[in-house]
C-alpha positions in Angstrom: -9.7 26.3 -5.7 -7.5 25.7 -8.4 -7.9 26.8 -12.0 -7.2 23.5 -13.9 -9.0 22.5 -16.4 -12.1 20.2 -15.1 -12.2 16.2 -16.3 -15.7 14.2 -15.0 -15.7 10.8 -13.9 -17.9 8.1 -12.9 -17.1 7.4 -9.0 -18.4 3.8 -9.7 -16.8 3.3 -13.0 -13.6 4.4 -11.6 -13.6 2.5 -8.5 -13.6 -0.6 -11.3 -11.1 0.4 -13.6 -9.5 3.9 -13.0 -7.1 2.8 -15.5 -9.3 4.2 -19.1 -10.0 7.5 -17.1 -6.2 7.9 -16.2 -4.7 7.3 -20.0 -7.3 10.2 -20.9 -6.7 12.3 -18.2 -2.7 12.6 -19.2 -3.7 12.9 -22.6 -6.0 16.0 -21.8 -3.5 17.4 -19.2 -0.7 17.2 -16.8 -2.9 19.0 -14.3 -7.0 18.4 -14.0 -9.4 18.8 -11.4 -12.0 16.3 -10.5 -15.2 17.8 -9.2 -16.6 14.8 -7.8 -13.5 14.1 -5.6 -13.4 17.7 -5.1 -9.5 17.7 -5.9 -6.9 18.9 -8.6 -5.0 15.3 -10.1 -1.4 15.3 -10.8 -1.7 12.4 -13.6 1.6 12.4 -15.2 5.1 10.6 -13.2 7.2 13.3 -13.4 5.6 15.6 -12.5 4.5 13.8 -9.2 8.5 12.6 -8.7 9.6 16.5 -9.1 7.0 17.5 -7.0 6.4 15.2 -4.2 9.6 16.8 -2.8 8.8 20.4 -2.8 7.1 19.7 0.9 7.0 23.8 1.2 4.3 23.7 -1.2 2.8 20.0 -1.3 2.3 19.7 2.4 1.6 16.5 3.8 0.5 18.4 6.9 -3.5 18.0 6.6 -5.3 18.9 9.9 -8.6 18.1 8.0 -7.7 15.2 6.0 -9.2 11.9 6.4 -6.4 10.4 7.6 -5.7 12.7 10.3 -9.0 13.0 11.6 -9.9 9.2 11.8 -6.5 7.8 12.9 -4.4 10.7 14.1 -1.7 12.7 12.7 0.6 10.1 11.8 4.0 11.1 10.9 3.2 10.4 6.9 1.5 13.7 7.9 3.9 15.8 9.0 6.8 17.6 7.1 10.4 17.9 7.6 11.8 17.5 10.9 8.3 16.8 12.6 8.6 13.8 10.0 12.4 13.0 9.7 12.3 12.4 13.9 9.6 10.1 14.1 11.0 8.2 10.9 14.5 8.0 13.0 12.5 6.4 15.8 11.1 3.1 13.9 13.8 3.1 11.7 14.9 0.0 14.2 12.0 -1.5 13.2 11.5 -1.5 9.3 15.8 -1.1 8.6 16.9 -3.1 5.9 19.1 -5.1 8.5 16.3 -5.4 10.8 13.9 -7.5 7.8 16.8 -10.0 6.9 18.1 -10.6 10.7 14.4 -10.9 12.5 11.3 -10.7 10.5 12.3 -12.8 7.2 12.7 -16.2 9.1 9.5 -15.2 11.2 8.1 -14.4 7.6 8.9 -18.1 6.6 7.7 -19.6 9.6 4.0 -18.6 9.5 3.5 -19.2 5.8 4.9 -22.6 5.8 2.0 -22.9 8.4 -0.3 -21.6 6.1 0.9 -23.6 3.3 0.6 -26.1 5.4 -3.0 -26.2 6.3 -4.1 -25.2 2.3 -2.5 -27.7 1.1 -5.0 -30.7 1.8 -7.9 -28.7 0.5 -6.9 -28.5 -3.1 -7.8 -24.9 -3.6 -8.5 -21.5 -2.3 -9.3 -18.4 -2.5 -5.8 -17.0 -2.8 -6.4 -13.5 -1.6 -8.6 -14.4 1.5 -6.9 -17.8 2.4 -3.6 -17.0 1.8 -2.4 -13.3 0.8 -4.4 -12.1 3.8 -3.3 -14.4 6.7 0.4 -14.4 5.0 0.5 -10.6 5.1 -1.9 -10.5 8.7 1.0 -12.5 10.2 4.1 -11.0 9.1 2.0 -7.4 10.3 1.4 -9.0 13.7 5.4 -9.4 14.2 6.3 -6.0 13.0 3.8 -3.7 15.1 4.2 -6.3 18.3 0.4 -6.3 17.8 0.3 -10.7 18.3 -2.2 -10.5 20.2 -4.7 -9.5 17.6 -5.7 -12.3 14.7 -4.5 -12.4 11.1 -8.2 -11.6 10.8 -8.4 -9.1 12.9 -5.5 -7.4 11.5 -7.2 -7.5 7.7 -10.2 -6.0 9.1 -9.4 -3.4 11.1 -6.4 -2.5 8.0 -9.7 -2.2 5.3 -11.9 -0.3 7.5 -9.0 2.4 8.2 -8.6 2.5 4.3 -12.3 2.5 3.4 -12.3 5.7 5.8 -9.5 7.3 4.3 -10.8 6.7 1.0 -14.3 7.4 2.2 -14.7 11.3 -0.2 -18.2 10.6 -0.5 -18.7 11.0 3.4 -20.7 8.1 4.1 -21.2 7.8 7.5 -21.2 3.9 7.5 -17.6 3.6 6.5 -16.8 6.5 8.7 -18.0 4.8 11.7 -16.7 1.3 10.6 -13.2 2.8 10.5 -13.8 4.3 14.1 -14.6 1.1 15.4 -11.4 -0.2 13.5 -9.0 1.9 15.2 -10.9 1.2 18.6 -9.8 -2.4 18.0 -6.2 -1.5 17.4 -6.0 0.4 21.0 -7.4 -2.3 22.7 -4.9 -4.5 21.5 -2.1 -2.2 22.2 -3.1 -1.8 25.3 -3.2 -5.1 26.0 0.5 -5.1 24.3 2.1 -2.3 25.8 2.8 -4.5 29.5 4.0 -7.1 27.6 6.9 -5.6 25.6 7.5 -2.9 28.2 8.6 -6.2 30.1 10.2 -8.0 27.2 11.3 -5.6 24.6 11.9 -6.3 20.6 12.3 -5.0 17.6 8.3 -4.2 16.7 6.9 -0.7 16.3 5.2 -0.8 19.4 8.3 -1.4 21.7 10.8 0.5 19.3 8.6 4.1 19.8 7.9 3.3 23.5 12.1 3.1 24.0 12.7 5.9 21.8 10.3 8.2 23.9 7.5 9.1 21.2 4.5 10.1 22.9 1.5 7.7 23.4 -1.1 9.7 21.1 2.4 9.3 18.5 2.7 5.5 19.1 -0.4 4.9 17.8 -0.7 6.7 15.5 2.2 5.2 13.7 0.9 1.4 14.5 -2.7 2.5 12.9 -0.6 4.0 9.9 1.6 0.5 9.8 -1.5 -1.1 10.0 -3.1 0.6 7.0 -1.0 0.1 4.6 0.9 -2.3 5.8 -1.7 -5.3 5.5 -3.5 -4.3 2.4 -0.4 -3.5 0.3 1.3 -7.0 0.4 -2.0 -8.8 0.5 -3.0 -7.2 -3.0 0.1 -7.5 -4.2 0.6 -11.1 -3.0 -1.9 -12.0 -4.6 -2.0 -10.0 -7.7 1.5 -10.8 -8.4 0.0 -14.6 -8.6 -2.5 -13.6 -10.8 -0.4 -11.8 -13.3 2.4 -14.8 -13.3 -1.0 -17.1 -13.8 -2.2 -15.7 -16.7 1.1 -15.1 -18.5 2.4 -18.5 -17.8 5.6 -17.7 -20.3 6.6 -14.7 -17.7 6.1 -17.2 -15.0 8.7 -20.0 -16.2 11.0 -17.4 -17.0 10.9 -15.9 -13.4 10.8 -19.2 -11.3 14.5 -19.8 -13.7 15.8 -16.8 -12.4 16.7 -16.0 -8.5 16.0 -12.4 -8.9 13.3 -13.3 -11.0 10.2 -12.7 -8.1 11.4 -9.2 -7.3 11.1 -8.2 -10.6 7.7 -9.5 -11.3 6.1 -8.1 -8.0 8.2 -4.6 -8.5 6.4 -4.6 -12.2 3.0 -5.6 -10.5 3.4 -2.6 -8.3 4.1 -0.7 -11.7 1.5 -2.1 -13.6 -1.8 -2.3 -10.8 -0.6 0.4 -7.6 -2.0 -1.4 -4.7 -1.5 1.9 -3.3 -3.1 4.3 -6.3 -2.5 7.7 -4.5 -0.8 10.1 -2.1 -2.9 13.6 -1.3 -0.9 16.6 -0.4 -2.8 19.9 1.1 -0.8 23.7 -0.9 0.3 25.4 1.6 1.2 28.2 -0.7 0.2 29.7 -4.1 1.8 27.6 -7.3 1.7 27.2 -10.6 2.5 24.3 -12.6 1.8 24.0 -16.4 -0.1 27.3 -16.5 -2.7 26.1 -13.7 -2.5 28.2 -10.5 -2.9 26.0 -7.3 -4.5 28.2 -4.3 -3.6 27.3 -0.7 -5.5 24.9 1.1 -6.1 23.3 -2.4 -6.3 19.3 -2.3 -4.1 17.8 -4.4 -3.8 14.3 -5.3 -0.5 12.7 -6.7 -1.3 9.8 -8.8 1.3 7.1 -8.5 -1.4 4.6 -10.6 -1.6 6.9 -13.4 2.4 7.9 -13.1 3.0 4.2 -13.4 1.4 3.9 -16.6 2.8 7.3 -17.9 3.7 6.3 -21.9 6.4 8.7 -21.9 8.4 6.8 -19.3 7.4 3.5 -19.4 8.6 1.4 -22.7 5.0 -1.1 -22.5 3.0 0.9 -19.8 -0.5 -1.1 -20.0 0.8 -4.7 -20.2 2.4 -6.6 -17.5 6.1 -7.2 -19.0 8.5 -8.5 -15.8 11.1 -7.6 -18.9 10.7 -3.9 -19.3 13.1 -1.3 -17.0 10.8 -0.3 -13.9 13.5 2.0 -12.1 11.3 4.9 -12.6 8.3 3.4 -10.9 7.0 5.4 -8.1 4.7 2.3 -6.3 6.5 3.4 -3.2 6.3 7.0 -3.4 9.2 9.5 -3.8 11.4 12.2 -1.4 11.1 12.0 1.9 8.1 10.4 2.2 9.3 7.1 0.1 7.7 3.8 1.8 9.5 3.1 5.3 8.0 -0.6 4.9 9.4 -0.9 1.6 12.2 -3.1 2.4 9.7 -5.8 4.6 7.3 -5.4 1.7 9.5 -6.4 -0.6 11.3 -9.4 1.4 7.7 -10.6 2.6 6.6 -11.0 -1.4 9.5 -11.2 -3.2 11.6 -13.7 -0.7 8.9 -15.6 0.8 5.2 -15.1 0.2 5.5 -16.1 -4.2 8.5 -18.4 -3.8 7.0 -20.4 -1.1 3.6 -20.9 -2.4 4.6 -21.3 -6.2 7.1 -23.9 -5.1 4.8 -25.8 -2.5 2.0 -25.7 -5.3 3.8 -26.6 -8.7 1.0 -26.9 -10.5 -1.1 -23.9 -9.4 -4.2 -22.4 -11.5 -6.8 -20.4 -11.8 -10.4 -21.7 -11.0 -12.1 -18.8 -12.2 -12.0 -15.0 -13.0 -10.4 -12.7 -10.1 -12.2 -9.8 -9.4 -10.1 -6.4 -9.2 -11.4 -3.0 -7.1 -10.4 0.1 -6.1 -8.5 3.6 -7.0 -6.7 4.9 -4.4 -6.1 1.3 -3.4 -6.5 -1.6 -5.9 -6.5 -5.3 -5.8 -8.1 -8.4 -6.1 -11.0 -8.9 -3.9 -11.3 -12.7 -5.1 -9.0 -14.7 -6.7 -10.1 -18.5 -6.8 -7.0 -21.3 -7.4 -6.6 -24.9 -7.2 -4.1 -27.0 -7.2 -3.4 -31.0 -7.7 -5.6 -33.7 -8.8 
């Protein structure tokens, strides 16, 4: 166990707002361990950019980690080659060329649908009703998973991250998250006969052509699936949220064509969807006089980087103004976001553009509700719209 100085939180508290805790852990110390995680933090961005590369001692290679145990060793956990080759196998899939040939227009297709059937009702909840199916729809196309509902696809995505998230070992979300990933083999199994027949460009067919093992293929999908539905969806919706209640922001972005990318890419910034990556020491280390032990856990916090006041000009406030290059919402190294380019041609080109030009005069209908740490967003966000 590492010997970094100890901060206590409130697991209940933090799951609200981890955001208080956070400031006051990187004004306490660029290293701290949690006891009721059971983990040492890395709090401060540099610290986690610098270090999220040094995989010889940061090892994303966790034969006991959460992840691992309920969905398989994914190739987010492995390290060099193990990693670089399976990432060379989807790459067809998620390539920047890939998302503005194939999936954008499919993108555009199913949320005009959606728009389409919201739009008679007046209102919504905008994170159930529209983020979710918007972000189930576009996941169904990318894993070849369409056989499986936009529903479907949100469920079986929360209970995989309830699991991993699930450091208080309680055996309900545990074996909710095993039914989950039941779901997803049935539906690639029900998949596989299809696009071994008619191949595309989805995850599913791309690893079956480039030879990956079957226990690899779905790995990958249940990884895809993970943080691939819940990302957009939170930020789909968050993104609304923070345009909504800074209304001056919002004029200024819908006046400028690069103007949606730079309010979701500060969203990311400002609320991580995705709060955290853990990493297991694989060898002794010391950073900032604390002395890491192998098989320590270690948890890089991209939430708290993102909000680190020595890099970020107005870290607390949603500003769509300030410079976010150093923003690590998608991770760092080698281990930097594969979906990052559909992500950010699923919110930035279509899901926000669409809906804030279909709805004109868009607004809140009450407060949104936020949750989460290690993954954050709305849970409820209610909207209306016309008369």
């Amino acid at each position: 166990m590492s010997d970094a100085p100890v901060y206590e939180i409130d697991p209940a508290a933090f799951w609200a707002d981890p955001y208080p805790d956070l400031k006051r852990m990187r004004a306490q110390g660029p290293v701290l361990r949690v006891p009721q995680l059971g983990v040492t933090l890395l709090t401060r961005r540099d610290d986690i950019f610098e270090n999220e590369k040094k995989i010889e001692v940061f090892s994303s290679d966790q034969p006991g980690g959460l992840m691992t145990v309920l969905m398989g060793q994914n190739m987010m956990r492995k390290d060099g080659d193990a990693h670089m080759s399976e990432r060379k196998a989807i790459f067809p899939t998620v390539s920047p060329k890939t998302v503005k040939q194939i999936w954008t227009d499919q993108f555009r297709a199913h949320t005009a649908r959606i728009l389409d059937d919201l739009a008679p009702r007046g209102g919504c909840d905008l994170v159930a009703d529209y983020a979710m199916p918007v972000s189930g729809e576009a996941l169904k196309c990318i894993t070849g998973l369409t056989n499986m509902t936009a529903h479907e696809m949100n469920r079986v995505s929360q209970g995989m991250i309830d699991g991993c998230a699930n450091y208080t070992g309680d055996p309900r979300v545990e074996a909710n998250c095993h039914d989950c990933t039941a779901s997803i083999d049935r539906h690639i199994d029900g998949m596989i006969p299809v696009l071994d027949a008619e191949p595309n460009h989805s995850l599913l067919s791309v690893q079956r052509r480039a030879g990956l093992s079957d226990y690899q293929v779905r790995a990958n999908i249940k990884l895809a699936i993970s943080g691939g539905q819940n990302e957009p969806r939170d930020a789909i919706a968050g993104t609304a949220w923070a345009l909504l209640t800074h209304p001056g922001q919002l004029e200024q972005v819908k006046a400028d064509p690069g103007g949606w990318l730079r309010a979701f890419e500060e969203y990311a910034r400002w609320i991580s969807p995705i709060g955290m990556s853990p990493r297991r020491v694989a060898q002794r280390y010391e950073l900032h006089g604390v002395t890491l032990e192998p098989e320590d856990r270690v948890f890089l916090m991209f939430g708290s980087g993102n909000r680190d006041e020595d890099v970020f000009a107005n870290p607390d406030a949603f500003d769509t103004g300030q410079d976010v290059s150093a923003a690590i919402s998608f991770g760092a190294g080698p281990h930097f976001c594969a979906g990052a380019w559909a992500s950010k041609a699923l919110i930035a080109e279509v899901a926000l553009p669409m809906l804030f030009a279909r709805f004109d005069d868009l607004r809140l209908a009450g407060p949104a509700r936020f949750g989460g740490w290690a993954f954050r967003g709305p849970l409820s966000m209610p909207v209306t719209w016309g008369v």
